[in-house]
ZAVEX-99747 format. One record per residue (C-alpha): residue number from 1; x, y, z. Coordinates in nm, 2 decimals, padded with zeros to 4 digits, always signed. Example, Ala and Ser with C-alpha at 12.3 -4.5 7.8 and 13.67 -1.06 7.14 Angstrom:
1,+01.23,-00.45,+00.78 .
2,+01.37,-00.11,+00.71 .
***
This chain:
1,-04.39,+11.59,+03.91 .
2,-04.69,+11.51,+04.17 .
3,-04.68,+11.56,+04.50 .
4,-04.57,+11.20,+04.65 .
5,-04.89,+10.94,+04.67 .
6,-05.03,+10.91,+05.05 .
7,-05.15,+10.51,+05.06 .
8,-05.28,+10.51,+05.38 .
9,-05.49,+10.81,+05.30 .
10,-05.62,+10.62,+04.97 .
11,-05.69,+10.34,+05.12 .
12,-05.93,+10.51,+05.40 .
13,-06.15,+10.69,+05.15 .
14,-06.20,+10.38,+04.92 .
15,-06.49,+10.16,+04.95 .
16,-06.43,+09.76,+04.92 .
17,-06.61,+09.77,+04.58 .
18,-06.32,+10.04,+04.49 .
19,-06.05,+09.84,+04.65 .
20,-06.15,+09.51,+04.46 .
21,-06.18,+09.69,+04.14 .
22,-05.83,+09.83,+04.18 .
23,-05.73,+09.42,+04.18 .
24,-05.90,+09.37,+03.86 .
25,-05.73,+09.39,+03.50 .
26,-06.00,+09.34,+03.22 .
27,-05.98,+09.26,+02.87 .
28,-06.01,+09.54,+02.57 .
29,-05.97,+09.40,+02.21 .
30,-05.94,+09.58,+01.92 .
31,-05.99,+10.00,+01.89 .
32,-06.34,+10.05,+01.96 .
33,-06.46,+10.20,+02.30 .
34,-06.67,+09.97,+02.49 .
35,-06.85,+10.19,+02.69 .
36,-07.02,+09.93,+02.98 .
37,-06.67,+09.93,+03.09 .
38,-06.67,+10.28,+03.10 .
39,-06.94,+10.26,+03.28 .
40,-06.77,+10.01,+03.53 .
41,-06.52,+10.25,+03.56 .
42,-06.77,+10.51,+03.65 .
43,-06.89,+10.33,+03.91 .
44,-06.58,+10.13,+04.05 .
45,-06.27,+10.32,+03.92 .
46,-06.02,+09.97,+03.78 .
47,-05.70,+09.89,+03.82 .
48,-05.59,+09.79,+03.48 .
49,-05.67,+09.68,+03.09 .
50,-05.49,+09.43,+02.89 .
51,-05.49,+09.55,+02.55 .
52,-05.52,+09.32,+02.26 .
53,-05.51,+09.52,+01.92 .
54,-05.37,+09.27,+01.70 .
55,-05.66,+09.26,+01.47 .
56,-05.87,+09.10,+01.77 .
57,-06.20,+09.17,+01.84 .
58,-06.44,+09.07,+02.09 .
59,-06.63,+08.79,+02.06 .
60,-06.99,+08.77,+02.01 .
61,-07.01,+08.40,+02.19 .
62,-07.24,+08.39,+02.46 .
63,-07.20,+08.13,+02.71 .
64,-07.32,+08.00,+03.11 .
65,-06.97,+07.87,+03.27 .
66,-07.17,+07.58,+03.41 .
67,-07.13,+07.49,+03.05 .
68,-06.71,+07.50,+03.11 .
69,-06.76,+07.34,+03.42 .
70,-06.93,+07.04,+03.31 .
71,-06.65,+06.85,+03.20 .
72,-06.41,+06.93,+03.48 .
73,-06.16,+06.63,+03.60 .
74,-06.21,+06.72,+03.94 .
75,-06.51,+06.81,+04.10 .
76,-06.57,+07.22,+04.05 .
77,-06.46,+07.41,+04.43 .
78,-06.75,+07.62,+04.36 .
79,-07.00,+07.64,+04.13 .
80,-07.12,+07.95,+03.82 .
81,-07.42,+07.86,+03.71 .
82,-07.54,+08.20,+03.60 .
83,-07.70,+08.21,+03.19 .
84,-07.44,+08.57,+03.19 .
85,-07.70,+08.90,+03.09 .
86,-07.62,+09.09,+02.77 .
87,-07.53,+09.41,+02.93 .
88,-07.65,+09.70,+02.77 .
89,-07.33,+09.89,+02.60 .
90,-07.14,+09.55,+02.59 .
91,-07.00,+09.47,+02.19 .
92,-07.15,+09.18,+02.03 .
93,-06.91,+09.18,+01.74 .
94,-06.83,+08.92,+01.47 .
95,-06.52,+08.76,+01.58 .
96,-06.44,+08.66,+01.21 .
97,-06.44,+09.04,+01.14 .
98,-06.06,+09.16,+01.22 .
99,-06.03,+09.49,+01.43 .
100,-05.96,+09.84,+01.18 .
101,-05.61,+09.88,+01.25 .
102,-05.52,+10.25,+01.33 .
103,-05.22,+10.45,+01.41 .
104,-05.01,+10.46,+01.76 .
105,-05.16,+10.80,+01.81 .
106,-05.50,+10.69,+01.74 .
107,-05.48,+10.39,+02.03 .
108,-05.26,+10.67,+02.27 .
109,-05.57,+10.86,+02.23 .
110,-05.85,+10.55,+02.29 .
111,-05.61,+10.44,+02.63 .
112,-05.64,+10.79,+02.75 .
113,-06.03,+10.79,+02.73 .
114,-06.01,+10.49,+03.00 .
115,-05.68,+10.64,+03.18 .
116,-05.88,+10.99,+03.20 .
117,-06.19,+10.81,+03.35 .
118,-06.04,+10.61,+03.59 .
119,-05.82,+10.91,+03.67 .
120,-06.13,+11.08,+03.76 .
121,-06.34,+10.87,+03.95 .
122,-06.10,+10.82,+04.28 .
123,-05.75,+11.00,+04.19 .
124,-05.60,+10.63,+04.12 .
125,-05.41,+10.55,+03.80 .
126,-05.54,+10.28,+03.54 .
127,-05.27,+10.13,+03.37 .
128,-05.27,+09.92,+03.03 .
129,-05.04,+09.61,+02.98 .
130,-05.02,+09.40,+02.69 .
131,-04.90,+08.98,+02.62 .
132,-04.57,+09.12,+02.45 .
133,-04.32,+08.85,+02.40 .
134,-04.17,+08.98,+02.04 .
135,-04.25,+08.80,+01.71 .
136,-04.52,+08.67,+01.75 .
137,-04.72,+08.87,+01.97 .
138,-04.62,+09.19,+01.80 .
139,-04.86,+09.51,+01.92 .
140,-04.88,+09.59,+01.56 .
141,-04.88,+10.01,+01.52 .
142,-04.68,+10.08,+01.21 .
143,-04.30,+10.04,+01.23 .
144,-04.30,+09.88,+01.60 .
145,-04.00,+09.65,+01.63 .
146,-04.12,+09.25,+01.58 .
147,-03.81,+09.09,+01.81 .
148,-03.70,+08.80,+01.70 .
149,-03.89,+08.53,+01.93 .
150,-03.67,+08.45,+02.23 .
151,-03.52,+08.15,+02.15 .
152,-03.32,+08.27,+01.86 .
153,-03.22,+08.58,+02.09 .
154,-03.06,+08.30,+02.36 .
155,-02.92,+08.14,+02.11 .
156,-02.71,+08.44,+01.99 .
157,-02.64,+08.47,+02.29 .
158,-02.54,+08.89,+02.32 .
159,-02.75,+09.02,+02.58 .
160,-02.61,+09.35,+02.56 .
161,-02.82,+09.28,+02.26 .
162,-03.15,+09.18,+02.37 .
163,-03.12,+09.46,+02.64 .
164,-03.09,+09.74,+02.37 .
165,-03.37,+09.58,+02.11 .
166,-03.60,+09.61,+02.40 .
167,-03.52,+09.92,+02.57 .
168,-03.61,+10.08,+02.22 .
169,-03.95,+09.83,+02.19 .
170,-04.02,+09.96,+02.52 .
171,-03.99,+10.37,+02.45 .
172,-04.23,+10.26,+02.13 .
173,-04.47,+10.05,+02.35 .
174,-04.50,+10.34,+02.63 .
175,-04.51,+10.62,+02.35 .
176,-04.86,+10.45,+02.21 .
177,-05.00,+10.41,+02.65 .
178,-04.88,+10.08,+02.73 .
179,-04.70,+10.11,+03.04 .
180,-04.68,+09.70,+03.16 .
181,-04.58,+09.41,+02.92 .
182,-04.64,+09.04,+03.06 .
183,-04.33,+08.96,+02.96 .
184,-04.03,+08.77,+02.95 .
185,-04.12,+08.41,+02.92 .
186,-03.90,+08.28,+03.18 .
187,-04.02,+07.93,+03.13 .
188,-03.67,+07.67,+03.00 .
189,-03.77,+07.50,+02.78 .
190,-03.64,+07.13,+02.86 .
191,-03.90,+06.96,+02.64 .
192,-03.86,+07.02,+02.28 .
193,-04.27,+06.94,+02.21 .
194,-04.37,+07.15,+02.47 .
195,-04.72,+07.28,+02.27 .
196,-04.77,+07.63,+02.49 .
197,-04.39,+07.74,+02.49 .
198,-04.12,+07.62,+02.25 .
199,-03.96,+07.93,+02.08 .
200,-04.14,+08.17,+02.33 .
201,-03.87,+08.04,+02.58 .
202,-03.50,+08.15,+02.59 .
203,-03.39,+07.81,+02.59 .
204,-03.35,+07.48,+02.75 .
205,-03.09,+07.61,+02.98 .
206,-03.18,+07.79,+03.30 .
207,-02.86,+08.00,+03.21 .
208,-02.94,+08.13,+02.91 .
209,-03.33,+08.15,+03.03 .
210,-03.20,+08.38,+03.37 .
211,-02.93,+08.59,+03.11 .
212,-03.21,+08.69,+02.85 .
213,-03.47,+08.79,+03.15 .
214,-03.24,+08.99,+03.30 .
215,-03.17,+09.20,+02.96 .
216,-03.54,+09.22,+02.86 .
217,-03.61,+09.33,+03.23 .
218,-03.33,+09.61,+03.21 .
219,-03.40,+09.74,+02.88 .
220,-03.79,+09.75,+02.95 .
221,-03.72,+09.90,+03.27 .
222,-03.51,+10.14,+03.15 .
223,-03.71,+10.27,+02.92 .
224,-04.00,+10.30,+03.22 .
225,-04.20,+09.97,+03.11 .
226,-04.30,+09.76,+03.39 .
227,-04.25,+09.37,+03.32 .
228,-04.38,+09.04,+03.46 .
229,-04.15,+08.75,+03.45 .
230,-04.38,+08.40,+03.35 .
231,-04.52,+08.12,+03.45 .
232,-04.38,+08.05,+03.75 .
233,-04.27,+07.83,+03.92 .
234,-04.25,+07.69,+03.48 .
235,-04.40,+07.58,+03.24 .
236,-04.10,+07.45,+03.03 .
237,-04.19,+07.06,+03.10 .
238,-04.51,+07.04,+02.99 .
239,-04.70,+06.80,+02.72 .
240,-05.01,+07.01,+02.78 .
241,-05.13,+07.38,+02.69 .
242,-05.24,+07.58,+03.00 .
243,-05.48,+07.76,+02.78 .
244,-05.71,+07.43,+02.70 .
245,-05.62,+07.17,+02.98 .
246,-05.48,+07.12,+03.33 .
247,-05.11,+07.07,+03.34 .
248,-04.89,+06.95,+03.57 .
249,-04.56,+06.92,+03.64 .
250,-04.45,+06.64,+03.78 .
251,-04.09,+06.71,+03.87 .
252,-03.89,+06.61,+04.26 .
253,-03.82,+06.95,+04.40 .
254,-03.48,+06.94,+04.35 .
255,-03.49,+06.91,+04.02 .
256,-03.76,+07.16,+03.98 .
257,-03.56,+07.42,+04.21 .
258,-03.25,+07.33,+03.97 .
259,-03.41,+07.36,+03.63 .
260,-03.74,+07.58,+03.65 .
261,-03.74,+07.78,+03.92 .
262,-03.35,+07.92,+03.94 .
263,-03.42,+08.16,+03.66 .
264,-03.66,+08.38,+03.93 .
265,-03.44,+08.25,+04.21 .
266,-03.14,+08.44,+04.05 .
267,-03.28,+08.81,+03.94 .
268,-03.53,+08.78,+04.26 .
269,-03.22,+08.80,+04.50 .
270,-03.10,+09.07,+04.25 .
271,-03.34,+09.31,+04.29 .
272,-03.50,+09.36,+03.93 .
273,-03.82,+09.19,+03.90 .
274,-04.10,+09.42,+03.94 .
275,-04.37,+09.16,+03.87 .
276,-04.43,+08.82,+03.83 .
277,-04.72,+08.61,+03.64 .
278,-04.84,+08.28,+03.80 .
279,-04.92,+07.94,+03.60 .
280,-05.23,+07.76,+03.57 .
281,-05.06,+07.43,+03.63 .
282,-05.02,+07.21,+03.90 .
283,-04.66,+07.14,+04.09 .
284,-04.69,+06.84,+04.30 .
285,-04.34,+06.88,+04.46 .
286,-04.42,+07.20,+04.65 .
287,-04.84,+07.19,+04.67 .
288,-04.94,+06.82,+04.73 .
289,-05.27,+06.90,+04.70 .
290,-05.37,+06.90,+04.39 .
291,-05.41,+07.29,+04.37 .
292,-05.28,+07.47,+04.05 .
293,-05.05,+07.73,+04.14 .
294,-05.29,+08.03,+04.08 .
295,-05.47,+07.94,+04.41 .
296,-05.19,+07.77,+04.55 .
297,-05.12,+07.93,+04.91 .
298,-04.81,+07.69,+04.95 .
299,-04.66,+07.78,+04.62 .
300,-04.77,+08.13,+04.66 .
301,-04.71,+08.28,+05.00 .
302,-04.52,+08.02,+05.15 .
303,-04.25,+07.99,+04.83 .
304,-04.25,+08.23,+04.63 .
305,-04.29,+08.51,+04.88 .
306,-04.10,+08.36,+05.19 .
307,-03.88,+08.12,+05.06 .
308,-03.74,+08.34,+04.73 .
309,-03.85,+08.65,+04.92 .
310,-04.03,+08.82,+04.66 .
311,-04.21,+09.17,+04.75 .
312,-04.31,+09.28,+04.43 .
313,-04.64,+09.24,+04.24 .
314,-04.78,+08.91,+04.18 .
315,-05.04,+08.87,+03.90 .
316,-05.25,+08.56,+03.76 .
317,-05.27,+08.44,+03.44 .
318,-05.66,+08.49,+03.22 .
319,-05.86,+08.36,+03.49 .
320,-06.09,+08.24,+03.16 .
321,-05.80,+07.97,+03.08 .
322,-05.89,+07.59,+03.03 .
323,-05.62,+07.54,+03.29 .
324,-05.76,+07.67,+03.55 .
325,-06.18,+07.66,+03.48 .
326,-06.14,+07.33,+03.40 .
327,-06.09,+07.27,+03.79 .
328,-06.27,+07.57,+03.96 .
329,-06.58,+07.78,+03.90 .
330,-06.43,+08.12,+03.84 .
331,-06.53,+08.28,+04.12 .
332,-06.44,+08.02,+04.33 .
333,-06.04,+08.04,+04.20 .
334,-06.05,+08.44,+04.16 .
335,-06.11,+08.40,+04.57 .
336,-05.86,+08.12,+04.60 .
337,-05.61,+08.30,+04.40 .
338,-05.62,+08.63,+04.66 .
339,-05.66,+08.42,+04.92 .
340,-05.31,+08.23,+04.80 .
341,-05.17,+08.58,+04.83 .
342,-05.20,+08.69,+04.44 .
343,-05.22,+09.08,+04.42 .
344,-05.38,+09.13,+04.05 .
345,-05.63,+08.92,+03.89 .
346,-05.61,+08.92,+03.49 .
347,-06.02,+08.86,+03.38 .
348,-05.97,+08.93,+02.98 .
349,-06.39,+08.88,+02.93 .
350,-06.57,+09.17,+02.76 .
351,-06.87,+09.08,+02.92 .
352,-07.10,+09.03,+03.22 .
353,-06.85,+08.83,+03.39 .
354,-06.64,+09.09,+03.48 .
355,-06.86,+09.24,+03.72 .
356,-07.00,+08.88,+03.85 .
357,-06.65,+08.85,+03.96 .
358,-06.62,+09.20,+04.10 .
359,-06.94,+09.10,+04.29 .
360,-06.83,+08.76,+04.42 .
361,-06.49,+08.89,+04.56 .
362,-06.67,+09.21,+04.74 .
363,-06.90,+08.97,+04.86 .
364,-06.60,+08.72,+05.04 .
365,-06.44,+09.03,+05.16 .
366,-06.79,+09.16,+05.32 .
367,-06.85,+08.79,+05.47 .
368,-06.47,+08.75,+05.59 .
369,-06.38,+08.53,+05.35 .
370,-06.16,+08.74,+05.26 .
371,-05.97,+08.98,+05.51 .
372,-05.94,+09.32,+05.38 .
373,-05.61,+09.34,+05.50 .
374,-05.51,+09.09,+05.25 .
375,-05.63,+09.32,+04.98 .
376,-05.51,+09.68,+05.12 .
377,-05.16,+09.48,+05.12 .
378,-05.22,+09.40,+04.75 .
379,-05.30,+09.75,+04.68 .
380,-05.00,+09.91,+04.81 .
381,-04.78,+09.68,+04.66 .
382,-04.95,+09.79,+04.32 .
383,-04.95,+10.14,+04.38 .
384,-04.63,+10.11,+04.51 .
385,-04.52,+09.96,+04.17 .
386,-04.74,+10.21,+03.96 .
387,-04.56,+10.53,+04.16 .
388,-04.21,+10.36,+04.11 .
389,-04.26,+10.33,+03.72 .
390,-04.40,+10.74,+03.72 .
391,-04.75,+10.57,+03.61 .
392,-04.92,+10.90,+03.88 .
393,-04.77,+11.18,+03.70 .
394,-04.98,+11.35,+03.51 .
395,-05.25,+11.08,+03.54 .
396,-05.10,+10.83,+03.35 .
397,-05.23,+11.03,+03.07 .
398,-04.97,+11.01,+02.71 .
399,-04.81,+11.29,+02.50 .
400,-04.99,+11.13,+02.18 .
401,-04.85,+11.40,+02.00 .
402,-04.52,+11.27,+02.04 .
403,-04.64,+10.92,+01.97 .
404,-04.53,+10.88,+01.58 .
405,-04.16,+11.00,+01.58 .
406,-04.08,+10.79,+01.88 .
407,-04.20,+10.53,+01.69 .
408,-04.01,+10.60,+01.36 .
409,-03.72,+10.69,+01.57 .
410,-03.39,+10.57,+01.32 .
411,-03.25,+10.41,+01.62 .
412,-03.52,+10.16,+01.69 .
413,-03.52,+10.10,+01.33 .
414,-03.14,+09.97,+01.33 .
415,-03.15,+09.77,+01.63 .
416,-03.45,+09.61,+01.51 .
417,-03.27,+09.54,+01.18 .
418,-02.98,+09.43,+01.40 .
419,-03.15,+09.18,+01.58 .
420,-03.31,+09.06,+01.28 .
421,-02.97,+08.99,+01.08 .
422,-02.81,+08.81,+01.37 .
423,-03.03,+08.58,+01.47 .
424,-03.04,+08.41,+01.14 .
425,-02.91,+08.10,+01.15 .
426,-02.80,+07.79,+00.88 .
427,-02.92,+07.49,+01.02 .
428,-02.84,+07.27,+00.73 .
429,-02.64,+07.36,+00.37 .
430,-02.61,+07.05,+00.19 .
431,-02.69,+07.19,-00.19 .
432,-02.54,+07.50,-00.14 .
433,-02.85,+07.69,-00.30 .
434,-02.78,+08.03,-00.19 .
435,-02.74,+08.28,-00.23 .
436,-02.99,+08.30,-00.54 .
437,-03.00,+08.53,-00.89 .
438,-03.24,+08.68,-01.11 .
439,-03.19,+08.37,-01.33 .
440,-03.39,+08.13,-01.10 .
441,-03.73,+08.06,-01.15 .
442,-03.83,+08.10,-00.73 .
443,-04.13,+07.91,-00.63 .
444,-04.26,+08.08,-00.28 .
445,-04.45,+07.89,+00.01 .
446,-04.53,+08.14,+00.25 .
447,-04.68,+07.96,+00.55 .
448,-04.98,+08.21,+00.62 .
449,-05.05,+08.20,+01.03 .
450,-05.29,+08.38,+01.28 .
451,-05.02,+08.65,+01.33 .
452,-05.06,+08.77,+00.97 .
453,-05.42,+08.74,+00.90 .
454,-05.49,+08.95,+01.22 .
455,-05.28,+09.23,+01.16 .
456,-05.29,+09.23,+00.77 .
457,-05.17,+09.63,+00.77 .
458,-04.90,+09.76,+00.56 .
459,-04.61,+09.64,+00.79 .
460,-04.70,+09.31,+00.86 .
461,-04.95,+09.10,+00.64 .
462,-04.99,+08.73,+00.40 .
463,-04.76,+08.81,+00.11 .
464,-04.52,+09.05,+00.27 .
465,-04.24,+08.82,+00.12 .
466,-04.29,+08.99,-00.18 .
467,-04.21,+09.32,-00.13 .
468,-03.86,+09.19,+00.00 .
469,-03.81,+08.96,-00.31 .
470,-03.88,+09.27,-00.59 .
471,-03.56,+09.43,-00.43 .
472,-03.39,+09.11,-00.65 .
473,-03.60,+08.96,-00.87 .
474,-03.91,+08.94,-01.04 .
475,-03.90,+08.58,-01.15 .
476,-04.10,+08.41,-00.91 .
477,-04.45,+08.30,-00.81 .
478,-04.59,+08.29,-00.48 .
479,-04.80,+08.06,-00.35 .
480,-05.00,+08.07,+00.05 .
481,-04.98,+07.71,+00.23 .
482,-05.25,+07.74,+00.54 .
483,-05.25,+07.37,+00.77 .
484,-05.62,+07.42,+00.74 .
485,-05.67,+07.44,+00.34 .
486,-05.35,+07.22,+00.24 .
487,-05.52,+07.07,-00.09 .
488,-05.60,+07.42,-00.18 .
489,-05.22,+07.46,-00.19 .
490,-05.16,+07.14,-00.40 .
491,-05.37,+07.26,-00.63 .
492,-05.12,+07.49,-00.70 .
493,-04.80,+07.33,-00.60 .
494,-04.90,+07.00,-00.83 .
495,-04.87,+07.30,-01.14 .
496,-04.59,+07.47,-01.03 .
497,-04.29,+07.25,-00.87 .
498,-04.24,+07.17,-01.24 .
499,-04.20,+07.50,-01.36 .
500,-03.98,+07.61,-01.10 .
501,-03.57,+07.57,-01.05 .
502,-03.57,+07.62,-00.69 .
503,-03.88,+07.67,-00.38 .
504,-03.82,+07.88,-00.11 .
505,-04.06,+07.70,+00.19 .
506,-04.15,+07.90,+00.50 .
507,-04.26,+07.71,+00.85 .
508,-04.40,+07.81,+01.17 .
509,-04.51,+07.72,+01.49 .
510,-04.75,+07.83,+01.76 .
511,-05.06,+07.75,+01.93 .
512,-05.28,+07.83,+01.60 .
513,-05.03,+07.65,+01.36 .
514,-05.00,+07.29,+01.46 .
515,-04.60,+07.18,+01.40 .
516,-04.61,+06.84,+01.34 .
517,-04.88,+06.94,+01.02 .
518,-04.67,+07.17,+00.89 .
519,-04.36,+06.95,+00.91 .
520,-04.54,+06.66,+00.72 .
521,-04.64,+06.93,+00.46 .
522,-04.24,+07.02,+00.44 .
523,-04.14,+06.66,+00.38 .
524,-04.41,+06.57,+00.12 .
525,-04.26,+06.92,-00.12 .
526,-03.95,+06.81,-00.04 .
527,-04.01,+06.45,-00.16 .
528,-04.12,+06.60,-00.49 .
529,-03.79,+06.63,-00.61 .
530,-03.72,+07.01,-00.66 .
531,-03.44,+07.21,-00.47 .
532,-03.57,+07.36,-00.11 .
533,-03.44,+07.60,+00.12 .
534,-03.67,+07.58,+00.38 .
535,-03.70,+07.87,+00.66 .
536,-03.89,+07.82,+00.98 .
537,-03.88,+08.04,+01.31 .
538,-03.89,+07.69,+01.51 .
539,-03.55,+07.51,+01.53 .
540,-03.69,+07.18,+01.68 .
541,-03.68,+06.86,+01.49 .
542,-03.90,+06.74,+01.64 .
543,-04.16,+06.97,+01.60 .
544,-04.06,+07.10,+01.26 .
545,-03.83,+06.97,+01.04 .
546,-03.83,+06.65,+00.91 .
547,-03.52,+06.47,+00.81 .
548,-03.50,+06.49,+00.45 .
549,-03.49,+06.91,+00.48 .
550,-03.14,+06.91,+00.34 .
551,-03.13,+07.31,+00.34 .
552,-03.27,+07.45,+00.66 .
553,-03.22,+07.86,+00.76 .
554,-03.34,+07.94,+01.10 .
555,-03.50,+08.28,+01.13 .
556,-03.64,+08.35,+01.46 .
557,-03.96,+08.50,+01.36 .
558,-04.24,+08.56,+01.10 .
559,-04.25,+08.96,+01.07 .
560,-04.13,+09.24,+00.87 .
561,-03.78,+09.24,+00.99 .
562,-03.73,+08.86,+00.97 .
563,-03.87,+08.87,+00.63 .
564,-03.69,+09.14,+00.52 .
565,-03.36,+08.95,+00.68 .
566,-03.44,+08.64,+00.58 .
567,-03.43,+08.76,+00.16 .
568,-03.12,+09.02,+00.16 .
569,-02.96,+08.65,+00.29 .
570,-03.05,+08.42,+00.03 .
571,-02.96,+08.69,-00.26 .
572,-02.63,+08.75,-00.11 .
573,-02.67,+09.06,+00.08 .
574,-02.53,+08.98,+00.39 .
575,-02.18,+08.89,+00.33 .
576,-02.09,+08.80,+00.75 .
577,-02.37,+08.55,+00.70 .
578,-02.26,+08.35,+00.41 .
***
């Protein structure tokens, strides 16, 4: 182990330009080096990436946030008017183009080009944190666990449970270089057509919310992962999506306190919450100002710090949001949010805004905008944080050698599988059409999402159903139903549903799958007259299933192990389930 970290000492050799960039986590997408942010790094040393493999790449749109400004509600705070530079070394990639998916080893290695640099440039640690919330937001190396999403998890209800699925996600995640998840959703879910949230939430009860935080939190932090409880103060009461628009929450602060708030109330006074994430929404009851959290000094400092007494690290949400550039320039709220007493500022661009907003926050802390107090206090708290989770030994750097059989570890395998078996869930069981036999002519609808087109590797891609169903059967046909290219689907369906003695219809819901589409799409099969056992990973009505679904199966999420759950069920494999 390293000799024990001397702040004080740090923080006399850095320059402000080095102390700001230790603020700053930037975005890298996909598994190709982007070398102007080695460069940056060169220059600046950073404080962190968020990591985005997932089949993403970055985007070759081009754009002046003037342009994002433009059609603001509220007059901007500042104004960026700058027509952004293509900097040399920056990717211009198609975004239509999915990333090359590689092994965990590969990625260990890419992380520890930027760890190394960092590592090398001023002795501080870089670290790398990923939007893991299960399911749907899988990091997708080969044989990773895909929790269930959380809502099935608080639902089940065994938290001895969800802390064991995700101490073993988390000894995958750190064995590939992630060391930071944002993550758990601690957001209750009150309002069933809540567009950003829904099954990413524990539930509607601040209970059940507080319960499965505190057994991700333990698991992941046993296992050496730091986490960052979200959105606070909640995002659970929302008709709006923080990613497009500016929310608020309109709710008296008792009733706010009482629903949205308890869940980082409770495990705050306990002691466990490294790190929490901030929301791009506005809370009347404790900022009358109109301010949205992020830059809210009220909600901020004055209540989250002093009131609930947290002392850990507090981090924004993508300062590029809708939420939050709808109202302010970006400068002007990456400012506002240190000024409100936020330590890290997430800024997922892979482009020449990045160092625009390094400049424009050296430049407040030069004119005394800033004080630099404020941001040496934000420092050691992150170091602080870094040196608890072991992030200085040995530079932060990973054992990729080790990386695959931590992975393919037979333990993380059966509690996976575990997870994956409980959660399932009957709904409704009118025909009694399970389980099925080789005898039955299976029609598949396999509702195709964004999560499988951009991983579409080996263990989790469009079709997967398949490789499940030839464990049983080889009479059936499988069709792909996409919101986007429905009368593609009819095309097919319109041949089909006649030929078949049963279907087998799969829903889901998230930002990129609109519910209420797919839910019209369930009742018009249904209305044709065959059998259905329809599966979706969403258990609202509301949202997503319509009234005349007679045979409904709840399955907490769309990967390989709810899948693979989901069809050992229907063809009678799981006898405690029937």
């Amino acid at each position: 182990m390293n000799a024990p970290f001397d702040f004080s000492r740090k923080l006399a050799e850095l320059s402000i330009e080095e102390k700001i960039a230790q603020k700053l986590v930037f975005g890298w997408c996909g598994s190709i080096i982007d070398t102007s942010l080695l460069r940056f790094i060169d220059q600046y040393g950073l404080g962190g990436l968020r990591v985005t493999q997932n089949g993403a790449r970055k985007a070759d749109a081009r754009y002046k946030l003037a342009d994002i400004n433009k059609d603001a509600s509220a007059p901007a705070a500042g104004s960026d008017s700058w027509d952004l530079p293509l900097e040399w070394g920056e990717k211009t990639l198609d975004i239509s183009i999915p990333a090359p998916m590689i092994p965990g080893s590969s990625y260990a290695r890419l992380l520890n080009v930027y760890k190394k640099r960092a590592f090398e440039r001023n002795g501080l640690v870089l670290h790398a944190v990923a939007d893991f919330e299960g399911a749907t937001n899988n990091f997708p190396a080969p044989y990773l666990i895909s929790p269930p999403n959380a809502m099935s998890l608080g639902k089940l209800g065994d938290y001895d449970l969800v802390e064991r699925l995700y101490r073993a996600m988390a000894r995958q995640l750190k064995a590939i270089g992630i060391d930071w998840i944002h993550s758990p959703v601690a957001d209750v879910n009150v309002n069933p057509e809540n567009p950003e949230i829904s099954t990413r939430s524990f539930g509607s009860d601040p209970h059940t919310v507080t319960a499965g935080c505190r057994a991700l939190i333990k698991g992941c932090t046993a296992s050496g992962l730091i986490t960052s409880m979200k959105h606070f103060p909640g995002r659970g009461d929302s008709m709006e999506d923080a990613h497009f628009s500016v929310p608020s929450v309109d709710l008296k602060l008792d009733l706010l306190e009482a629903l949205h708030t308890s869940p980082y109330r409770t495990l705050i006074a306990e002691g466990i919450v490294p790190s929490i994430m901030l929301a791009h929404t506005v809370y009347p009851a404790l900022d009358d100002s109109g301010d949205i959290a992020t830059c809210s000094g009220r909600i901020v400092t004055d209540y989250l710090r002093k009131e609930l007494g947290f002392d850990g690290v507090i981090t924004s949400d993508s300062l590029t949001m809708g939420g939050l550039i709808n109202k302010y320039s970006l400068t002007e709220a990456c400012i506002l949010s240190t000024l409100a007493g936020g330590d890290l500022l997430l800024m997922k661009a892979e482009n020449a805004m990045r160092s625009k907003v390094h400049e424009a926050l050296v430049n407040a802390v030069k004119s005394g905008r800033i004080p630099e107090d404020m941001i040496d206090e934000s420092l050691i708290r992150i170091w602080k944080l870094k040196a608890r989770f072991g992030l200085f030994e040995n530079a932060n750097l990973t054992d990729d050698t080790q990386c695959e059989a931590i992975v393919a570890e037979p333990a993380a395998r059966a509690v996976g599988r575990e997870a994956a078996v409980r959660v399932l869930n009957v709904l409704r069981n009118e025909d009694q059409l399970w389980p099925l036999d080789k005898q039955c002519r299976l029609l598949v609808v396999e509702h195709v999402t964004d999560n499988h087109t951009r991983r579409n590797q080996f263990w989790n891609y469009p079709g997967i159903l398949n490789e499940f169903l030839l464990k049983y059967t080889e009479n059936y046909t499988y069709v792909e139903y996409q919101p986007a290219k429905e009368s593609r689907t009819w095309e097919y369906l319109e041949k089909l549903i006649p030929m078949c003695d049963k279907i087998l219809l799969l829903g889901d819901y998230d930002r990129s799958c609109p519910g209420k589409a797919t839910r019209t799409f369930v009742e018009k099969v249904i209305n044709r007259g065959k059998p259905v056992i329809y599966a979706t990973s969403n258990p609202y009505r509301e949202l997503m299933i319509p009234d005349n679904a007679r045979n409904v199966i709840f399955t907490g999420g769309i990967m390989h192990e709810q899948y693979e759950a989901l069809v050992d069920f229907l063809f009678g494999a799981l006898d405690e389930l029937k």
